[in-house]
Every structure is written in structure tokens, then in C-alpha cells.
C-alpha positions in Angstrom: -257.2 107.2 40.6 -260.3 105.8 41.9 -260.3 103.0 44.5 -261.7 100.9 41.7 -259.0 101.3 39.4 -256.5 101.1 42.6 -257.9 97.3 43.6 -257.8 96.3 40.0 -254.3 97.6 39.3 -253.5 95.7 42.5 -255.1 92.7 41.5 -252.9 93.0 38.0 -249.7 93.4 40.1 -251.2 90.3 42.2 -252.2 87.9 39.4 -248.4 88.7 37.4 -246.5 88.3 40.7 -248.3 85.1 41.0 -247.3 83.9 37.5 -243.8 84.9 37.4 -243.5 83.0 40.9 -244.8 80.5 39.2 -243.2 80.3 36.4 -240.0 80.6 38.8 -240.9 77.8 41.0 -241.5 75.5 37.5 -238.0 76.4 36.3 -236.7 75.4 39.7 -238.4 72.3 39.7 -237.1 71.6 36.3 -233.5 72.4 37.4 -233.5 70.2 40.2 -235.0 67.2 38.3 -232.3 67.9 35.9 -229.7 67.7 38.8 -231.5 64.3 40.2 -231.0 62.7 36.2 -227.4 64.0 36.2 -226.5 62.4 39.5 -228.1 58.9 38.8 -226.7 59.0 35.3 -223.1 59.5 37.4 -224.1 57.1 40.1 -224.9 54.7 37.0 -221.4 55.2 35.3 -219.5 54.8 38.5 -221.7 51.7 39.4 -220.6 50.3 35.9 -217.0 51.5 36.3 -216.7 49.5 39.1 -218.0 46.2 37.9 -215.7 46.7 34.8 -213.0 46.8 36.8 -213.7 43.7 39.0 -214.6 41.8 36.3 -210.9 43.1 34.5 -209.4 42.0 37.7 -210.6 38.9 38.4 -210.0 38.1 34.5 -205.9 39.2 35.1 -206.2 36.7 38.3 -207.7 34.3 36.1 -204.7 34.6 33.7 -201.9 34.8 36.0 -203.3 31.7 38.1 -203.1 30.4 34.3 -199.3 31.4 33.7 -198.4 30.2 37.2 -199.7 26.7 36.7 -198.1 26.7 33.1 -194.6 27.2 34.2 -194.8 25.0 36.9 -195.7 22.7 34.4 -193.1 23.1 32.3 -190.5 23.4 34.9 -192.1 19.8 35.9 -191.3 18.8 32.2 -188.0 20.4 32.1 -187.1 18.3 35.3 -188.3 15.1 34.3 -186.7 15.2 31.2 -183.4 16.9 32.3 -183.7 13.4 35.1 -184.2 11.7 32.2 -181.2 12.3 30.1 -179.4 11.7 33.3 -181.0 8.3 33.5 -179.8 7.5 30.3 -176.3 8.9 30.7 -176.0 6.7 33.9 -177.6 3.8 31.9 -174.8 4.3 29.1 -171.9 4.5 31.5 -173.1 1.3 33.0 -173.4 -0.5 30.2 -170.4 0.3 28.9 -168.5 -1.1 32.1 
């Protein structure tokens, strides 16, 4: 083999060891902008997990500040009219006296 045919073989090898590092590199770059869209997606979904779930919980406060003041209420109902039927027993027995 002539030197000719030595330097142009060795720029063939050069020129495809170029490519395929190339072609490497690209594939990297692709994987890792894959991994960067994967981990925002997850970021995203935990983000939105997490709102869902103080919005659920300040809803279930919401409804048990709701209960709360609804049986206090009707234990303030209950009383008054449990005071009334007293009232009216007492008013009974007095008037029959």
C-alpha cells in the first residue's frame, strides 16, 4: 500500500469515526432531553398532586367547620325547646294551683 492509499484509508477511518461519534453524541443529547421532559412532566404531576390535595383538605375543613356549627345549632334548638316544654309544664302546674 502506497502512502497515498495509507492517508486516504486514514482519512476514511477519520471521517466514519467522526460520524459515528456524532451520531453518538446526538443520541445522547436526545436521551437526556428525553430525561429533562420526563422529570418536568413528574415535577408537573407532583406539583398538581399537591394542590389537589390542599384544595381536598381545606374543602373537608370547610365541611366539618359546617357539621360543627350545625350541631351546635341544633343542640341550641334542642335546649331551647327542651327549656321550653319545661316552661310550659311549670306554667301548667301553676295554673292549676
Amino acid at each position: 500500500m502506497d502512502s497515498n492509499q495509507a492517508s486516504y484509508n486514514a482519512g476514511q477511518a477519520k471521517g466514519q469515526t467522526q460520524e459515528k461519534a456524532s451520531n453518538m453524541m446526538d443520541k445522547a443529547s436526545n436521551a437526556a432531553q428525553s430525561a429533562k421532559e420526563s422529570i418536568q412532566e413528574v415535577a408537573q404531576a407532583s406539583y398538581n398532586a399537591g394542590q389537589a390535595k390542599g384544595q381536598t383538605q381545606e374543602k373537608a375543613s370547610n365541611m366539618m367547620d359546617k357539621a360543627s356549627n350545625a350541631a351546635q345549632s341544633a343542640g341550641q334548638q334542642m335546649q331551647a325547646k327542651a327549656q321550653g316544654a319545661v316552661d310550659a309544664v311549670k306554667d301548667s302546674t301553676n295554673n292549676k294551683n
